[in-house]
N, C-alpha and C positions, 0 to 999 in steps of 0.2 A: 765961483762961490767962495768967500771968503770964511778960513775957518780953519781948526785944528782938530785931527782924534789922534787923542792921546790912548796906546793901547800898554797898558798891563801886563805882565806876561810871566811865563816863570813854571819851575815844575810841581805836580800836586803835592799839598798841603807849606807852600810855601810861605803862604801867608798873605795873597791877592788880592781874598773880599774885605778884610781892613784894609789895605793900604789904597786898595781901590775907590772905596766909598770914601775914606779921608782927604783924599784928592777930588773927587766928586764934587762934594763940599766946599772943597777951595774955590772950585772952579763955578760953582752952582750948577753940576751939571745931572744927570742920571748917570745910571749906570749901564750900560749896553754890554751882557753878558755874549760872549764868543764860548761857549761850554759847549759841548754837541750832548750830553748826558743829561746836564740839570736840566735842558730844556722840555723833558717830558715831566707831564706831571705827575706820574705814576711813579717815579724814581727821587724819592724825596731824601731819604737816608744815603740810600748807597752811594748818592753821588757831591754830597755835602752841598747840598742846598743851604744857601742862608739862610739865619737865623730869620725869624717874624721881626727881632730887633731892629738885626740888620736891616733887612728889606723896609723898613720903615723911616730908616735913617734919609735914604733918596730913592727915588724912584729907580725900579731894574725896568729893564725890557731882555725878552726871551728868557723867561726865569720860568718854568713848568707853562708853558704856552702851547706846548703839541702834547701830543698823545705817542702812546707807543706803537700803538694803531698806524700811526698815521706814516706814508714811508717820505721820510724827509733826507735832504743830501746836503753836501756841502755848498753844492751850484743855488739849492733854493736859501740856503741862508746868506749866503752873498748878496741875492737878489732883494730879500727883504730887508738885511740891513743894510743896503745902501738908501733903499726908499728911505727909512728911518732916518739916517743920519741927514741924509739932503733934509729931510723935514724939520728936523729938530736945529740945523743949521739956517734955516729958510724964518723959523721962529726967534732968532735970534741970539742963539747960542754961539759962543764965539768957539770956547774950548768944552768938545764930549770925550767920555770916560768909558773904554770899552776896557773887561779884562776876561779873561779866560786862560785854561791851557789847552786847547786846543787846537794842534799843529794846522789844521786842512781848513778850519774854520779861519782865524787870524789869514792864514795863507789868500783863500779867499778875498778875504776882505780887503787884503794890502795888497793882488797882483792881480787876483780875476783866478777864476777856474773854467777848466774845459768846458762848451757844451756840449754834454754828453748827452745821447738819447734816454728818453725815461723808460723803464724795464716793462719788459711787458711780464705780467702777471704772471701766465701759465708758463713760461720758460723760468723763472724764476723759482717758480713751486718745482718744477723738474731738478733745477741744479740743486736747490737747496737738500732736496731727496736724496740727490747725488752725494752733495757733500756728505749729510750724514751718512749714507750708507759704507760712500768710497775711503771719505776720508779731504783733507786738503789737498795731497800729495797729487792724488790722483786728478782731481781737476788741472791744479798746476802743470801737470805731463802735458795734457791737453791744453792749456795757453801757451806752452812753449813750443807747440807745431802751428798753432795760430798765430804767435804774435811774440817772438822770441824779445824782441826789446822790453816790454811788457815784463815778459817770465824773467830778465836777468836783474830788473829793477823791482819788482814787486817785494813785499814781504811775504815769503811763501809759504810761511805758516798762517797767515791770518787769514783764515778760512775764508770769510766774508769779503776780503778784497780779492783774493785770489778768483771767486763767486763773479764778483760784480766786473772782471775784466775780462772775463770770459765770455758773463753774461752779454756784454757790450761788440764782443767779438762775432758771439752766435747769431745775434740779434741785428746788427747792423752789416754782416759782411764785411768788415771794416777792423782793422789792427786797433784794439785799446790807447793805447801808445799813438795812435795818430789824433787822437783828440786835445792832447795834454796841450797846454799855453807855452808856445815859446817866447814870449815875452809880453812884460808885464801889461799889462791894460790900464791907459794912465786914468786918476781922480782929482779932480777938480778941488779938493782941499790936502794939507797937509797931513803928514803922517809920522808920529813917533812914536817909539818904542822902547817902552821900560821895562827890562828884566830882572827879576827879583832872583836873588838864589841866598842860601845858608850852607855852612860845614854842614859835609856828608853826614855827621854823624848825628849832627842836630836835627835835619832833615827828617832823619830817620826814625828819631824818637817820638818826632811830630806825627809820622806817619802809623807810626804802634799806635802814639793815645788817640788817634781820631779814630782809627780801625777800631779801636775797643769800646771810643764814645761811641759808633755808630750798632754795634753789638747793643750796645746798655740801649739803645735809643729803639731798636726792635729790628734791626736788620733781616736778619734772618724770616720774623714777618712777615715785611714788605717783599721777600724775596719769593717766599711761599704763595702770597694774593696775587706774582705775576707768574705765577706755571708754564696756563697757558700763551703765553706770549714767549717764551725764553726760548725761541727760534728764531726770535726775531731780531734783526742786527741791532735795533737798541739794547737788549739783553744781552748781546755777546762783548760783558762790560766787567773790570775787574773787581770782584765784591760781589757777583752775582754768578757767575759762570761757577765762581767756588762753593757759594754754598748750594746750587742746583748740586754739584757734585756732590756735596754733602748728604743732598737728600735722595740722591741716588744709591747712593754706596754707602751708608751710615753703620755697613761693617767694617769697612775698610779705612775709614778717616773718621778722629771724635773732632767733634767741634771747635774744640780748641786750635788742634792742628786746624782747621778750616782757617781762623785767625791767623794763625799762623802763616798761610798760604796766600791769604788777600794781603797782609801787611805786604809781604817778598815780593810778591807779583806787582804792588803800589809800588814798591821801592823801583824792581827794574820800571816802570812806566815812569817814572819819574827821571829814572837814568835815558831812556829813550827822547823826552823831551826835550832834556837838556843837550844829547847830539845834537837833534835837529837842528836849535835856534844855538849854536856856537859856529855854524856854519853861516852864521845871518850877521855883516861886521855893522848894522846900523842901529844892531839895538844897545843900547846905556843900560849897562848890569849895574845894578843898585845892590850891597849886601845887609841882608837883616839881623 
């Protein structure tokens, strides 16, 4: 099948959904979002959803199209966008426009991901119990008598992944780590990659005024109408996990310091981003 995806890429607030949609436009294409966040629609603020403008300028796909509800991975968004992009190539599109920052999502797309088995419910409700009660630390103990390869690669703070490789471990009998792709899964079209990056310091200033536009815009709000859900790995999201704490502890932290905590924590995700893809020598860094 003949045809090009051109992907987007770069760390948050770098500046993506313009330069994205501007290429779009060149191309007459849509815009095929790789974000694992905006995709719920319940997470409209926190996670800088485009503009109405924007969205209007060309068509998105996966732009608030799941729920929080719903439990989505990276293996199923592989799976749906490739359907998409076969189809929108099959209609005629020569060059499509995907951008996102999101490392496992992109990852997907360009190599394939493991299949992994789907979680079964009630063990999942147990670790998650776990977690909060034990902590991350103490699950990770435990994937590193099940599946040491797993535990010396993993990030072992991240509750959630630490959770979901374990979960995989308990559930299948089977080492996490033995599902992983040891090489790439080829695609039938073309594949480029544009990385966008700015001075550190300009970055950063970008990352304050959006942290404060999304404040003025009702962050805090929208954080508040998802309560009951902020167990849930959608929620364990930077801009959300802070102000939970906020409303937990509103002796110990004013809001502003809250502000203060989402920009820092944007800043290091933004640094963690950019490790990843400087290990990647195929993508063309563009400076803004």
């Amino acid at each position: 099948m003949p045809g090009k995806l051109l992907i987007v890429l770069g760390p948050t607030a770098v500046g993506k959904t313009d330069y994205s949609i501007s290429l779009a436009e060149q191309y007459h294409s849509p815009v095929i979002s790789c974000d694992s966040r905006q995709i719920y629609r319940e997470m409209r603020i926190g996670t800088a959803v485009p503009s109405d403008e924007q969205l209007a300028r060309v068509p998105h796909y996966f732009i608030r199209t799941k729920s929080v509800r719903d439990y989505y991975t990276a293996g199923r968004y592989e799976a749906e966008a490739l359907v998409l992009i076969r189809r929108l190539f099959a209609e005629g599109h020569e060059t499509l426009v995907m951008t996102g920052g999101s490392m496992f999502y992109i990852d997907a797309v360009c190599n394939g991901i493991a299949d992994v088995p789907e979680a079964d419910p009630a063990l999942r409700e147990r670790l998650t119990e776990r977690l909060k009660r034990e902590g991350a630390k103490a699950l990770a103990e435990e994937l590193r008598t099940r599946d040491p390869e797993a535990y010396a690669t993993i990030d072992r703070n991240n509750g959630m992944r630490v959770l979901r490789a374990l979960e995989v471990c308990l559930g299948t009998g089977k080492p996490f780590s033995s599902f992983k792709v040891t090489q790439p899964r080829p695609r039938e079209f073309a594949i480029e990659k544009t990385g966008l990056f700015r001075p550190r310091e300009e970055l950063a200033a970008r990352i304050e005024a959006r942290t404060r536009r999304m404040v003025a815009e009702g962050l805090f709000d929208e954080v508040r109408s998802l309560n009951e859900f902020r167990n849930l790995t959608a929620l364990k999201t930077v801009g959300y996990t802070e102000v939970f704490d906020y409303f937990d502890h509103p002796e110990a932290v004013t809001a502003e310091e809250t502000v203060s905590r989402i920009a820092a924590n944007t800043r290091h995700y933004a640094k963690r981003q950019m490790t990843w893809w400087k290990r990647d020598p195929s993508i063309r860094w563009i400076g803004l």
